[in-house]
LUMKE-211472 format. One record per residue (C-alpha): residue number from 1; x, y, z. Coordinates in nm, 3 decimals, decimal comma, always signed. Layout:
residues N
SEDO   seq        c1        c2        c3
SEDO   NUM         X         Y         Z
...
END
This chain:
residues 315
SEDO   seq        c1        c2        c3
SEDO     1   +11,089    +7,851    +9,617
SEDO     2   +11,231    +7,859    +9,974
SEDO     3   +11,094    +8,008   +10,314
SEDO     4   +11,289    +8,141   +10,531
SEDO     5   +11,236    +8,178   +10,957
SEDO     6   +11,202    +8,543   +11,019
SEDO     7   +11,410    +8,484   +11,340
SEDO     8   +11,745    +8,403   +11,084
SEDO     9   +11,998    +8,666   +11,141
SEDO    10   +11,989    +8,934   +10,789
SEDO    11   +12,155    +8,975   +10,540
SEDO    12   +12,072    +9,316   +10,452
SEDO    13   +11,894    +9,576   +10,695
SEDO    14   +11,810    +9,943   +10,584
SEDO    15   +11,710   +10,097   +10,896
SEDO    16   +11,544   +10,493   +10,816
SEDO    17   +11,774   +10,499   +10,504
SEDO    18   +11,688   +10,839   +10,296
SEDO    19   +11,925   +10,917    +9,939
SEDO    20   +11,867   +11,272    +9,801
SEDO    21   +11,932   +11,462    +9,487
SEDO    22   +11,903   +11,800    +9,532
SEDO    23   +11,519   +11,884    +9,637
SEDO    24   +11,465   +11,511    +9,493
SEDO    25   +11,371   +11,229    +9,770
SEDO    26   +11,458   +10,880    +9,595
SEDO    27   +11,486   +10,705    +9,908
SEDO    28   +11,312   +10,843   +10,179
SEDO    29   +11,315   +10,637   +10,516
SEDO    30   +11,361   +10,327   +10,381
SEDO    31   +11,360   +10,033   +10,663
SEDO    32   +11,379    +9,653   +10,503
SEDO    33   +11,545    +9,344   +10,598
SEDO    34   +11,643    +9,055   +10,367
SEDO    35   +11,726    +8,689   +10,498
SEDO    36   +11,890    +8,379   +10,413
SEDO    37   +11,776    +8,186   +10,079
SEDO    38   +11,442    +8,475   +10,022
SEDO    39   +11,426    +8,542    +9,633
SEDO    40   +11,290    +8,841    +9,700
SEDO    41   +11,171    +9,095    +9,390
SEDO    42   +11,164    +9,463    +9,388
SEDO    43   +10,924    +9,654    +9,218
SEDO    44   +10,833    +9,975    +9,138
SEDO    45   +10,739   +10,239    +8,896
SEDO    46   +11,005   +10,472    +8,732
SEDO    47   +11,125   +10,722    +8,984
SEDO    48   +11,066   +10,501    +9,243
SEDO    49   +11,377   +10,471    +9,370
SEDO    50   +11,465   +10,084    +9,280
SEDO    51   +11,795   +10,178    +9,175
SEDO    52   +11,950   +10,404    +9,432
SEDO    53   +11,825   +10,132    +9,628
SEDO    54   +12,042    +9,890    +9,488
SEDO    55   +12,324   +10,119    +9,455
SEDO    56   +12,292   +10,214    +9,808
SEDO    57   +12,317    +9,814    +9,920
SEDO    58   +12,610    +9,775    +9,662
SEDO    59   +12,788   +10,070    +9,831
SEDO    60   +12,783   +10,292    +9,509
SEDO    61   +12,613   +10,582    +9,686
SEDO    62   +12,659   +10,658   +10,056
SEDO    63   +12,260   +10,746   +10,241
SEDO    64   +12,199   +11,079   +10,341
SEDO    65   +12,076   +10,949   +10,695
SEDO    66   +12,008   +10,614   +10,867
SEDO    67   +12,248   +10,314   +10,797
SEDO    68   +12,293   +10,028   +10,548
SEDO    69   +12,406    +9,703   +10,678
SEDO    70   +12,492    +9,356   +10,501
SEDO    71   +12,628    +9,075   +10,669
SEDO    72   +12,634    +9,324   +10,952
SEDO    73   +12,886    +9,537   +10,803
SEDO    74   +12,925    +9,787   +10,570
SEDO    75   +12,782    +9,758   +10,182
SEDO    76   +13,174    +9,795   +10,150
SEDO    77   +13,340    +9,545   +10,359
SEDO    78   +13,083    +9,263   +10,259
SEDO    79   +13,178    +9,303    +9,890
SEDO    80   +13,573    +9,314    +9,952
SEDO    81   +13,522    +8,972   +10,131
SEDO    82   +13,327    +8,877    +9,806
SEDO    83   +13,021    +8,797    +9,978
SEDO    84   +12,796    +8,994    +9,733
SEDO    85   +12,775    +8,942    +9,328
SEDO    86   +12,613    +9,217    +9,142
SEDO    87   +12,469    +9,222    +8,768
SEDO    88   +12,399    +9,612    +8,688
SEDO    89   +12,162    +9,725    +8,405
SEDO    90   +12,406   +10,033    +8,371
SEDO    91   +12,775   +10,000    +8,338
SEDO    92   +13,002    +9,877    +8,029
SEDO    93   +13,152    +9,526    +7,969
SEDO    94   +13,552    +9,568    +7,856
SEDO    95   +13,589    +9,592    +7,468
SEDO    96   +13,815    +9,403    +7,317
SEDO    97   +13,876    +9,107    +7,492
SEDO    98   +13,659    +8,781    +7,446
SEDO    99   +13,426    +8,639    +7,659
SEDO   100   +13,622    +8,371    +7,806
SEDO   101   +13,920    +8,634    +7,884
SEDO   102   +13,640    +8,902    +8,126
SEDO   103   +13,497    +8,562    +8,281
SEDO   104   +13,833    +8,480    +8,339
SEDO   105   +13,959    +8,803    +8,454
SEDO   106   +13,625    +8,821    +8,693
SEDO   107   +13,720    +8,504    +8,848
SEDO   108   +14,094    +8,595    +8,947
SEDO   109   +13,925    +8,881    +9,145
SEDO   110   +13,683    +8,747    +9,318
SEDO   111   +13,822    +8,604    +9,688
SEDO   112   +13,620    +8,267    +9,631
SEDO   113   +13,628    +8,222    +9,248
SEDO   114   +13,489    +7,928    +9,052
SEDO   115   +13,668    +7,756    +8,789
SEDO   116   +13,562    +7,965    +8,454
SEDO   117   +13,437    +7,685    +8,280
SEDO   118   +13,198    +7,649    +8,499
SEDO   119   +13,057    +7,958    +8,549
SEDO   120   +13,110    +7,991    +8,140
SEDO   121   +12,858    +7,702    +8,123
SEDO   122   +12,643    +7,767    +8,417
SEDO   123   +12,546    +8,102    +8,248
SEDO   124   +12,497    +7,953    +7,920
SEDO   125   +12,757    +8,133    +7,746
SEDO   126   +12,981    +7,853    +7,612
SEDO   127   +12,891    +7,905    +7,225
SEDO   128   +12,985    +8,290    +7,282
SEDO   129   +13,292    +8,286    +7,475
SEDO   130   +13,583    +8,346    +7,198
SEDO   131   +13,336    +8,592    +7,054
SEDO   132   +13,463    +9,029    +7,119
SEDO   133   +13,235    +9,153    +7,392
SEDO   134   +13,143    +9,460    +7,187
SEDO   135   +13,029    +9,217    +6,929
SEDO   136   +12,752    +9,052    +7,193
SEDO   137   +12,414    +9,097    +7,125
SEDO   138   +12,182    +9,286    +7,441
SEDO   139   +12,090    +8,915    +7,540
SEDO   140   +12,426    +8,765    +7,507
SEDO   141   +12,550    +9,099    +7,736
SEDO   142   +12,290    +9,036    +7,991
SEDO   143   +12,420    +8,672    +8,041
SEDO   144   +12,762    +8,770    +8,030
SEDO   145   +12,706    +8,991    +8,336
SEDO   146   +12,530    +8,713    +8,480
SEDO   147   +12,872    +8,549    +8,450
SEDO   148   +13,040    +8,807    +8,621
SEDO   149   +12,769    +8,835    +8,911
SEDO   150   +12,886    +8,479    +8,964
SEDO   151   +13,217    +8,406    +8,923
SEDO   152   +13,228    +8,321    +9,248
SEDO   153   +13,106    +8,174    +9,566
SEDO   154   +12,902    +8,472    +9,704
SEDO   155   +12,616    +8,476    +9,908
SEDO   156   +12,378    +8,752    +9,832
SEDO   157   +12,320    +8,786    +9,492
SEDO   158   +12,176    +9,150    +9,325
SEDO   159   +11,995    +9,190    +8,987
SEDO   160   +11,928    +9,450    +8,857
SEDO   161   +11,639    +9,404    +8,552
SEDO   162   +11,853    +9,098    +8,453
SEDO   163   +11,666    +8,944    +8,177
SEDO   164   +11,619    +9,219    +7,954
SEDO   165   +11,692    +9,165    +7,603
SEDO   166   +11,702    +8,775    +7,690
SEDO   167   +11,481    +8,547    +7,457
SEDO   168   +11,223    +8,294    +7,618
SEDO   169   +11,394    +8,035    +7,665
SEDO   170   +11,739    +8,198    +7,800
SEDO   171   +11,501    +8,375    +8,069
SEDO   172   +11,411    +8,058    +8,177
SEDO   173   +11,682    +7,896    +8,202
SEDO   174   +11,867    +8,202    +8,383
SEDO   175   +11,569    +8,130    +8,636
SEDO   176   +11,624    +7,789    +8,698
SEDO   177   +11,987    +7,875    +8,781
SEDO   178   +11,863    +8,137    +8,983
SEDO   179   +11,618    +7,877    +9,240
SEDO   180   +11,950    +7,693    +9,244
SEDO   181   +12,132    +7,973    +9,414
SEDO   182   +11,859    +8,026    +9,680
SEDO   183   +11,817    +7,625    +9,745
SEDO   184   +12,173    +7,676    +9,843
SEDO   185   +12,123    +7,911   +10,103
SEDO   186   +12,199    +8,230    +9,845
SEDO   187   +12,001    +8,565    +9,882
SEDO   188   +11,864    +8,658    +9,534
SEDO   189   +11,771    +9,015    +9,521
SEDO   190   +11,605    +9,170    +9,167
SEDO   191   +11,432    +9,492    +9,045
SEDO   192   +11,251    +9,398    +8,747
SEDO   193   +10,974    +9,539    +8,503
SEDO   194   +10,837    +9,156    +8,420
SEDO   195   +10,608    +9,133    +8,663
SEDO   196   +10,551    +8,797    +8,572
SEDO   197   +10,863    +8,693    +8,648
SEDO   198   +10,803    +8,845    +9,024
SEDO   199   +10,467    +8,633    +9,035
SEDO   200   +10,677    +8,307    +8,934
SEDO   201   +11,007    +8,350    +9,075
SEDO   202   +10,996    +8,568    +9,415
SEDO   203   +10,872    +8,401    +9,719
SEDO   204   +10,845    +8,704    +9,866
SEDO   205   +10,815    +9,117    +9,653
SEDO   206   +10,905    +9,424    +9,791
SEDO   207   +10,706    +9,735    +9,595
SEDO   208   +10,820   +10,086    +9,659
SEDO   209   +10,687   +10,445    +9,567
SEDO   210   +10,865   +10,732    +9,576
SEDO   211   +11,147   +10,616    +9,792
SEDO   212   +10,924   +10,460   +10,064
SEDO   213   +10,863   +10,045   +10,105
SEDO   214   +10,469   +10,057    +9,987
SEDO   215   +10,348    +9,655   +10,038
SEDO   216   +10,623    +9,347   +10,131
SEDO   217   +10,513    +9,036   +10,130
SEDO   218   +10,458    +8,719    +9,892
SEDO   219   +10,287    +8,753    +9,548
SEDO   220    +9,949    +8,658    +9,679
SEDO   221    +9,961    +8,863   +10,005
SEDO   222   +10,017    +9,146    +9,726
SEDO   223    +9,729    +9,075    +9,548
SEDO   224    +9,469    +9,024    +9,814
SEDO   225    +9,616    +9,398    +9,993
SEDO   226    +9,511    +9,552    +9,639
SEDO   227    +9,170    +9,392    +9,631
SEDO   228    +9,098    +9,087    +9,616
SEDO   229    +8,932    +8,965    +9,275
SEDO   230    +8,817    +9,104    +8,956
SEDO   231    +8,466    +9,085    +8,824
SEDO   232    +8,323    +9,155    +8,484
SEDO   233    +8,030    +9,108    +8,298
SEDO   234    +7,722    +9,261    +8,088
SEDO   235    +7,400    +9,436    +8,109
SEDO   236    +7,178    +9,558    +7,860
SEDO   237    +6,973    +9,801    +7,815
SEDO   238    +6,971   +10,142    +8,008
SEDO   239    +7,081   +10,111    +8,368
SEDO   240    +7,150   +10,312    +8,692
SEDO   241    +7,499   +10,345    +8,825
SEDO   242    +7,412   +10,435    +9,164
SEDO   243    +7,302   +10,085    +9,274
SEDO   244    +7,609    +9,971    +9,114
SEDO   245    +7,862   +10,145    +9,300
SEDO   246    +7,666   +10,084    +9,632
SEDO   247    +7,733    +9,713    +9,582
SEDO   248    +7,944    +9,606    +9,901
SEDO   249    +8,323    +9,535    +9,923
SEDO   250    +8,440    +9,708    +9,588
SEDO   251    +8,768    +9,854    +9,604
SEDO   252    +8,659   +10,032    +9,186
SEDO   253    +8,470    +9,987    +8,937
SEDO   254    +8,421   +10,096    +8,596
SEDO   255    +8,128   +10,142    +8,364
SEDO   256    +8,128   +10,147    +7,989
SEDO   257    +7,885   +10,137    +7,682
SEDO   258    +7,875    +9,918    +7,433
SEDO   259    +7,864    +9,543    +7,652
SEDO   260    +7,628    +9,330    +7,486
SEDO   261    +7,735    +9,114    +7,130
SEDO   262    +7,433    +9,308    +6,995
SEDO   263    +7,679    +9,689    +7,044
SEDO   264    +7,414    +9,830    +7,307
SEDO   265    +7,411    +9,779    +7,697
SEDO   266    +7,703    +9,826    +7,908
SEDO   267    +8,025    +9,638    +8,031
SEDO   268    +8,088    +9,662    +8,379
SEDO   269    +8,455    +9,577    +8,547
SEDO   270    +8,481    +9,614    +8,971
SEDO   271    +8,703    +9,499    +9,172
SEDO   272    +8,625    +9,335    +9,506
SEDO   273    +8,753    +9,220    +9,853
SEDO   274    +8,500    +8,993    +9,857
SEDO   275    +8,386    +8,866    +9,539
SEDO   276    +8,103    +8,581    +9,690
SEDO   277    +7,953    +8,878    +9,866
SEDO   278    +7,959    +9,145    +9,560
SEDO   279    +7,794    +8,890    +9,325
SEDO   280    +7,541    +8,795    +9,571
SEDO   281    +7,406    +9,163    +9,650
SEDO   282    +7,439    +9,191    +9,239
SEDO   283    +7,195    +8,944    +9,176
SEDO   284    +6,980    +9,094    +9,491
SEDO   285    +6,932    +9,402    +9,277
SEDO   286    +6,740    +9,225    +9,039
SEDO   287    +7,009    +9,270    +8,733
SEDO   288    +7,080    +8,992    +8,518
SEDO   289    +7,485    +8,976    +8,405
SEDO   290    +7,543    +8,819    +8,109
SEDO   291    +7,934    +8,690    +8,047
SEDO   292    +7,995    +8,721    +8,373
SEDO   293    +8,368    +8,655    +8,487
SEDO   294    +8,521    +8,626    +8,856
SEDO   295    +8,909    +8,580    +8,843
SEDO   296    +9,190    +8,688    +9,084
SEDO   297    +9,418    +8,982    +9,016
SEDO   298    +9,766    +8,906    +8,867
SEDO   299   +10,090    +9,078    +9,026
SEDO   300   +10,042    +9,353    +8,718
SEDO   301    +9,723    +9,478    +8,828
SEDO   302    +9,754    +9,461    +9,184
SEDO   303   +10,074    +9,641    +9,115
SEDO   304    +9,906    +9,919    +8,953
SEDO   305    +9,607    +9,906    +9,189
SEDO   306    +9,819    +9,959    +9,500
SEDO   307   +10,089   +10,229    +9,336
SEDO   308    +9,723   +10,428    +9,157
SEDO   309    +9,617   +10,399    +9,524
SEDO   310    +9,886   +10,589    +9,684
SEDO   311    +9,902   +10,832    +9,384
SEDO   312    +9,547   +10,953    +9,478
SEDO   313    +9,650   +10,994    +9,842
SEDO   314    +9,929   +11,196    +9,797
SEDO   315    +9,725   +11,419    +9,495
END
């Protein structure tokens, strides 16, 4: 992964951006900024407006209000001077024409193309590339667009759920060419559902609700602004939730029966913002937890934590 100075000039700026359809917000004063070499991950639940996002930064759809910048010009201008490859979830390949012809094709376009063979191999598409497009499998597609995203010597780079359909092995090995664009000074920008990959990949995740920017920052900045760490464990026998929830620095907590190996007692889960300090005053209520576990959140759950969070403000 790279860092990047937050004094480097952007890439990309959204300054009060807002995208409308009809009495629906999908991008309501959005403000970001993207730099140099950031892999940067977007995330979001459906309807959060990842993708009118993306198509407002590809030029696709024109903002309502506020302004879109990359390279400090328009989404426009920066992708005429082919300074910005794209790989789209939506949108067709050509039919009829092999793999090696669209790569091809791709490359003539773009105003600082690579040699086909290489970006043929580079994307891991050799074995495919006399095949038909429309005879591709949704794997071999997704690498083919990679391809395309590619085919030339851009310098912000947009994905948009780019692994899907991809096998194991192909997703990591689309990764490892990814950390090769950003150690060359490339922007990688992707939405993505595999939060996992976000935790691995992004040194830095962007999560947005409803159209707004809800938490930016790296994967474990994330994670500690949704809670810290989880804890779990067991009591038996009747108990009292009231102590239990008066336990200090829980952000939730959840009760149910059934804990003990024996089917009776109850299984307790909390999370906590300070997880020394929650055990401690545990103990100082005189309870004894049996299987008791103390791990960190992953992306996933202080994904959901934070988005659940802002649900139950705005209900």
């Amino acid at each position: 992964m790279t860092t990047t100075a937050v004094t480097t000039t952007p890439v990309v700026g959204f300054d009060q951006v807002s995208k409308g359809y009809g009495n629906v917000r999908a991008v309501d004063g959005l403000s970001l900024a993207l730099y140099p070499g950031e892999t940067v991950a977007l995330l979001g639940p459906n309807g959060a407006g990842k993708s009118t996002t993306l198509d407002l930064l590809l030029g696709l759809k024109h903002p309502d209000s506020g302004t879109v910048n990359v390279f400090g010009t328009s989404p426009r201008e920066a992708i005429v001077a082919g300074r910005v490859g794209a790989m789209l979830q939506s949108g067709g390949l050509m039919d009829e024409v092999t793999v090696a012809e669209l790569v091809r094709l791709a490359c003539a376009l773009h105003p600082k193309p690579y040699k086909a063979a290489d970006v043929i191999a580079r994307a891991g598409i050799a074995q495919i590339a006399d095949r038909k497009v429309n005879k591709l499998s949704g794997g071999q597609a997704q690498r083919v667009r990679f391809a395309l995203a590619t085919a030339g010597d851009s310098d912000l780079i947009v994905l948009d759920e780019p692994t899907t359909g991809m096998d194991v092995s192909a997703r990591q090995a689309f990764w490892a060419t990814m950390r090769e664009q950003a150690d060359q000074g490339r922007t990688v920008l992707f939405a993505t559902h595999y939060l996992e990959e976000a935790d691995a990949i992004a040194d830095r995740v962007l999560v947005l609700h409803r159209g707004r920017l809800l938490a930016d920052g790296t994967s474990a900045e994330i994670k500690a602004k949704a809670g810290g760490r989880r804890i779990s464990f067991d009591l038996e026998g009747a108990i009292e939730e009231a102590p239990l929830r008066g336990l200090p620095f829980l952000t939730s907590i959840s009760v149910s029966r059934g804990g003990s190996a024996a089917g009776a007692g109850h299984t307790i889960r909390i999370r906590s913002s300070d997880a020394d300090a929650t055990v401690h005053a545990l103990y100082g209520l005189g309870l004894y937890p049996r299987n008791l576990e103390v791990a960190g959140l992953g992306l996933e759950q202080a994904f959901v934590a934070i988005t659940e969070a802002e649900e139950a403000k705005q209900s």
